[in-house]
N, C-alpha and C positions, 0 to 999 in steps of 0.2 A: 500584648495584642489589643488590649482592651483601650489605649489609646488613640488607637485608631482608628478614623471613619469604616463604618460597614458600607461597600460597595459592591453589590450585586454583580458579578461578574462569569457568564456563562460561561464553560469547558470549549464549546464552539459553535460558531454562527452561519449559516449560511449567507454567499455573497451576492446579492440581486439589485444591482441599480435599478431605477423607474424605467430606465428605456431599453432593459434587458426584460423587464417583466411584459412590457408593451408589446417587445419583438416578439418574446413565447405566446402571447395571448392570441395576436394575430397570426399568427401560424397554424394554432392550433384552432382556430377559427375558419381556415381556407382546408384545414384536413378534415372538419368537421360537413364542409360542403362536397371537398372532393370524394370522399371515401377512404382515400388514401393514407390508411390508419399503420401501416408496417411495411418495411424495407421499402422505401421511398425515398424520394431524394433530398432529401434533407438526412437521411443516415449516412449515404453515399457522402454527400459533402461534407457530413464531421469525420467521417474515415481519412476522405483526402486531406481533411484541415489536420484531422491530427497524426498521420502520418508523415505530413513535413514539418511537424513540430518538433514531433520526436527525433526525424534525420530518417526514416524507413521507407521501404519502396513502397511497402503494402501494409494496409490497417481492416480490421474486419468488427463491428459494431457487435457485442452479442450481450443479454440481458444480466450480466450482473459479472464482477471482479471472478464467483467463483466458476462459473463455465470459461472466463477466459482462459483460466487456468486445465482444466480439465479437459477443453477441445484437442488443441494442442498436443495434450498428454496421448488423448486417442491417437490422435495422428501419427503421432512417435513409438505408436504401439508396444503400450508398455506393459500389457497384460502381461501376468506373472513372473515379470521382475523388480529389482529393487530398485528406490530411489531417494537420493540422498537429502532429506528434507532439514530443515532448522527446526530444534525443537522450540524455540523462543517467536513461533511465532502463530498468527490466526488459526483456527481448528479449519474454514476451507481451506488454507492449502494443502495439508496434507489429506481434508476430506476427499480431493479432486483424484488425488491420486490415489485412495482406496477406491473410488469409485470408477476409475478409468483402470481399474484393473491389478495395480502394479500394488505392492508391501512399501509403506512408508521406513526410512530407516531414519531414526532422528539422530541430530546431529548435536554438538553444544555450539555455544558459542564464544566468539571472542571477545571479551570486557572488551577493547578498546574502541570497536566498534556495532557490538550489538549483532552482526552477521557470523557467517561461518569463514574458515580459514583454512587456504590449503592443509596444513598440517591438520586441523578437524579430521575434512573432510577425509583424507588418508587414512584416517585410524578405523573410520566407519565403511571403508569399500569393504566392498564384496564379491564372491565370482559371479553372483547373479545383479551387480549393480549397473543399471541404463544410464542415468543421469543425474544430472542435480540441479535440485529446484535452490534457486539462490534470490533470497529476500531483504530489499533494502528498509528495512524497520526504518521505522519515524520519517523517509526519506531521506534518510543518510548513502549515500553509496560508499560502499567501503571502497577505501585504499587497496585493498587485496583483490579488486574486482576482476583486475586486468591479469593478474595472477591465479586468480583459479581458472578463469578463462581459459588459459594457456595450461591449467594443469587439467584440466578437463580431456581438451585438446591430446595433452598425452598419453591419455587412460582409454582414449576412445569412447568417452561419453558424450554425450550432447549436454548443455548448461541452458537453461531454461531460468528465467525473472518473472519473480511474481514482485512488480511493481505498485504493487496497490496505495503504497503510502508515498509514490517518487514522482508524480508529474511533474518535469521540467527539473528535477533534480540530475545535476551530471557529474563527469570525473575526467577530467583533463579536455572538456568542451563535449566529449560524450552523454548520450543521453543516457539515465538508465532505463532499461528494457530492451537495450540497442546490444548488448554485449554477447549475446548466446544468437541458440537458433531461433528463439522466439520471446517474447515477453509479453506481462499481461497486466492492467492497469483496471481499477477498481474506481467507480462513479456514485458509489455510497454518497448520502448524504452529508454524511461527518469528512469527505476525503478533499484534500486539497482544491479539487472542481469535482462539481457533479453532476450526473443527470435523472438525478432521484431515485433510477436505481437504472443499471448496468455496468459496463467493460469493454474491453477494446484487447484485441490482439493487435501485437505488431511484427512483425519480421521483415525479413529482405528473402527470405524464402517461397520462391511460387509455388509447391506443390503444400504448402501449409493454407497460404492463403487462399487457394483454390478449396481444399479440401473442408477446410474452417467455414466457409459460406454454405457446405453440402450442410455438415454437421448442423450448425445453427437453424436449419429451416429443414427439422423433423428425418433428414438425410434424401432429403429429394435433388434427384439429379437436374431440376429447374424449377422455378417458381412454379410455373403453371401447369404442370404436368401433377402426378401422384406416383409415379415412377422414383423408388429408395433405392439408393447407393451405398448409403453406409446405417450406422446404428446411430442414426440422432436423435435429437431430442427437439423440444420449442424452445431456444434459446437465443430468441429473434429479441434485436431493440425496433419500440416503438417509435416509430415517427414524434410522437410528442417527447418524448426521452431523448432522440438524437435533436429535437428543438433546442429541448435546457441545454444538453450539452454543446450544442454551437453556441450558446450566447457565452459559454463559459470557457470553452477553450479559445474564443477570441479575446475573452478577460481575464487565461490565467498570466501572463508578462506582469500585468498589475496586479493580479492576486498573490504572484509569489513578489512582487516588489514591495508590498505592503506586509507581508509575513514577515520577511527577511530585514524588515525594520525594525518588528517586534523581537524577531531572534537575536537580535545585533545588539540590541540595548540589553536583553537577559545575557549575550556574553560577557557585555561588560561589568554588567553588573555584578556579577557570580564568578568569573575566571579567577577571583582572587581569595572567595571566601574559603572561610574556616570550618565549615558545618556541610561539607558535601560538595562534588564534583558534577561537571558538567559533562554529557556526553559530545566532545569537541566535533566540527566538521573537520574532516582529512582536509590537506596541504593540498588542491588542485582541485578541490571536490565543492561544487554548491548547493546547499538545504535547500528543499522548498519548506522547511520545517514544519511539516507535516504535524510530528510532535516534537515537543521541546522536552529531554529527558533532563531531569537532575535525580543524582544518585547522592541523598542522605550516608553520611558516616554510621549513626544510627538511626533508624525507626521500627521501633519494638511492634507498632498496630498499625500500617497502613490505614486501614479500615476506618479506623476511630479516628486518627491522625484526621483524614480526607474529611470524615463527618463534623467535626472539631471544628477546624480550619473556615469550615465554609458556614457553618450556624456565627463563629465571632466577625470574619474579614467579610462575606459575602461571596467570597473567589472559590470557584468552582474547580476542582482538577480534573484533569482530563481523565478518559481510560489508558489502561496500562499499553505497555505493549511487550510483552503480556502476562498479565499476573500471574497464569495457570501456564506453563510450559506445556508441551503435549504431551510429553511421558508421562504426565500425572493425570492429563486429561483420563476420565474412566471410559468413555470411548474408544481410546487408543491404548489401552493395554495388552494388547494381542501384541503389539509394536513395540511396546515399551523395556525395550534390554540395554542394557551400557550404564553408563553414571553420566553425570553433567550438572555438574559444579558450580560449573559459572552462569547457568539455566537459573539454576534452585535458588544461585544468590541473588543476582541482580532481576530476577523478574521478581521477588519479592521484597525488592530494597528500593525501586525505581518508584518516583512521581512524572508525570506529567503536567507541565504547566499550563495554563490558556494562551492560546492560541489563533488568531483570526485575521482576515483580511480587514474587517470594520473596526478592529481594537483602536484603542485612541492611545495615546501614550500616558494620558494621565491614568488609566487604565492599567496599564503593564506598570507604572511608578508603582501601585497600589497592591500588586502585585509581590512587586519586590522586596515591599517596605512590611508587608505582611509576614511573608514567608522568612525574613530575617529576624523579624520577630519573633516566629513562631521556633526560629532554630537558637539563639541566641537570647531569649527571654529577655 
C-alpha cells in the first residue's frame, strides 16, 4: 500500500450543481416573504414529481424515511400483531413498527442478495403475523421480490417496502416501493437524493394516501381546522425540504447515471478477484448503487481494517449495512428469538466501498488499486 499515492477520498458526497443551489436559494427566499413555510406547493409538486417517477398514483411528503414507514404501519393497524421484519437492516425500521404498535419478528437473510426470502420468511410466520416489511439493502431489489409478493398474497398479508436505500432502482422495469401496498423512501443526507431530511410514501392505494396526510399533520381532519381524526403526530415536510428535494429528483436520471458508472467499473474490476466477492445485481434488476458491497474471504478487524486503510490510501469506506443486525441490537431484545447465520456472518464480513455522483474515475482507479493492495499485499 505504501506505494501508492494518498488520495483523500470521502465514503459520500452530496450532489448540488450551482444552478440547483441558485433554484433552492430562491425559493427559499420567496417562502421567506410569503410565509408559506409547510405544506405548500412546492411539497405538492415533489409528491407529483416523484410519484410519476416511481410509476404511483399517489405520493405523500412527510419529515423523515422513518415516519414514512410507521404512518403506513398505523394505517394498516398493526397494533398487537406481528411483523415480519429483516434482521440485517437499519434500527428505524423495525423502531416504526414497535412504535406503531405491532412485535417486530426478525428475520435472516439470503447471502445472495442481502434481503429476505420466501422460504425465510415461512420459517418465521406466525398466527398473530400482519405483514412484511421487505428492504432493498444497498438498493439492490432482490430477484425474489416478485416472489414473495405473490407469497404474501397467499398467506393473506399485506407486503410493505421500506425503500430507503432504492430510489430509481427496479426489477424487470419495476420500480422498487411499487411492489406491496405501500412503500417508503428515505431523503437522508447520505441517501441516493435528498432533501436534508425527510420521506415520501408511495402507493396506488387511496384510503392510505388519504389517511397518510391526516397522520402527518398532528391527525387533523384539515389544515385549517384543530379538529383530530386520528392519533398523529408532526410529521410535516418543510417547504424548504420539499425545495432540495425538487431540485434532486429532477437530478436523480443523472445522479444514478453517474453512480452506475462508478458501479460498473468496480464490477469489472472485482468480478474476477481472488480476495472476496461482490454483492452481484440480479438478471433484470438495476442498482442505483446506493452502496457498493464487497464481501472479503477474510477480515479478522473490520474496525482496524477501515481505520488502516484510510490513515495509508486516504479512501474512506462507507457505513455498513449493517454491522449490528437487530437481534443483537440491545434495544431489541424483547424481539430477539431464532438464529440467523447469514445476519451474524456477512453483516460482520461486509465493507462498503465510495460511492458518489461527483466521483471521478481517477478516483474509483484509486480505489481499486488500494484495496487490491491492501487484500493481495
Amino acid at each position: 500500500m505504501s506505494n501508492l499515492p494518498k488520495i483523500n477520498i470521502p465514503p459520500v458526497k452530496a450532489y448540488f450543481p450551482e444552478e440547483d443551489k441558485e433554484w433552492v436559494a430562491s425559493k427559499i427566499k420567496e417562502m421567506l416573504s410569503t410565509g408559506i413555510l409547510t405544506l405548500g406547493a412546492l411539497g405538492k409538486e415533489f409528491e407529483k414529481e416523484f410519484a410519476a417517477f416511481v410509476g404511483t398514483q399517489y405520493a405523500v411528503a412527510v419529515n423523515s424515511g422513518t415516519s414514512s414507514i410507521e404512518i403506513p404501519l398505523r394505517i394498516l393497524d398493526v397494533a398487537g400483531k406481528d411483523v415480519l421484519v429483516p434482521t440485517n437492516t437499519f434500527f428505524a425500521t423495525a423502531a416504526a413498527v414497535v412504535h406503531a404498535g405491532a412485535n417486530p419478528v426478525f428475520v435472516d437473510m439470503n447471502p445472495e442478495t442481502f434481503a429476505v426470502s420466501p422460504e425465510l420468511l415461512e420459517k418465521r410466520l406466525t398466527p398473530r403475523t400482519a405483514g412484511v416489511v421487505l428492504v432493498h439493502i444497498a438498493g439492490l431489489v432482490s430477484y425474489q421480490t416478485k416472489e414473495i409478493a405473490d407469497w404474501c398474497k397467499k398467506k393473506g398479508l399485506w407486503l410493505f417496502e421500506d425503500a430507503a436505500h432504492a430510489h430509481g432502482s427496479t426489477l424487470n422495469g419495476q420500480h422498487a416501493g411499487t411492489f406491496g401496498i405501500a412503500g417508503s423512501f428515505s431523503f437522508y443526507p447520505t441517501k441516493v437524493m435528498t432533501s436534508g431530511e425527510g420521506g415520501m410514501i408511495v402507493t396506488n392505494d387511496k384510503r392510505i394516501f388519504e389517511e397518510a396526510q391526516l397522520y402527518r399533520d398532528q391527525g387533523k381532519t384539515s389544515f385549517l381546522t384543530n379538529t383530530h381524526g386520528k392519533m398523529g403526530y408532526n410529521w410535516r415536510l418543510s417547504e424548504p425540504h420539499a425545495a432540495i428535494g425538487l431540485v434532486q429528483i429532477r437530478r436523480l436520471k443523472e445522479i444514478l447515471k453517474k453512480r452506475e458508472a462508478i458501479g460498473n467499473f468496480y464490477n469489472t474490476e472485482l468480478s474476477q478477484c481472488e480476495f472476496g466477492q461482490i454483492l452481484k445485481v440480479p438478471q433484470g434488476s438495476t442498482s442505483n448503487y446506493y452502496k457498493y458491497i464487497f464481501i472479503p474471504n477474510k477480515l479478522n478487524d473490520r474496525s482496524s481494517f477501515k481505520k488502516s486503510f484510510k490513515e495509508k490510501t486516504g479512501v474512506s469506506l462507507t457505513g455498513e449495512v449493517y454491522e449490528m443486525p437487530l437481534h443483537k441490537q440491545p434495544v431489541f431484545q424483547p424481539w430477539a428469538k431464532g438464529n440467523f447465520p447469514a445476519a451474524d456472518d456477512l453483516c460482520a464480513r461486509h465493507i462498503c466501498l465510495p460511492i458518489f455522483p461527483a466521483m471521478t474515475m481517477e478516483e474509483a482507479k484509486h480505489v481499486m488499486a488500494s484495496l487490491k493492495e491492501a487484500f493481495y499485499g
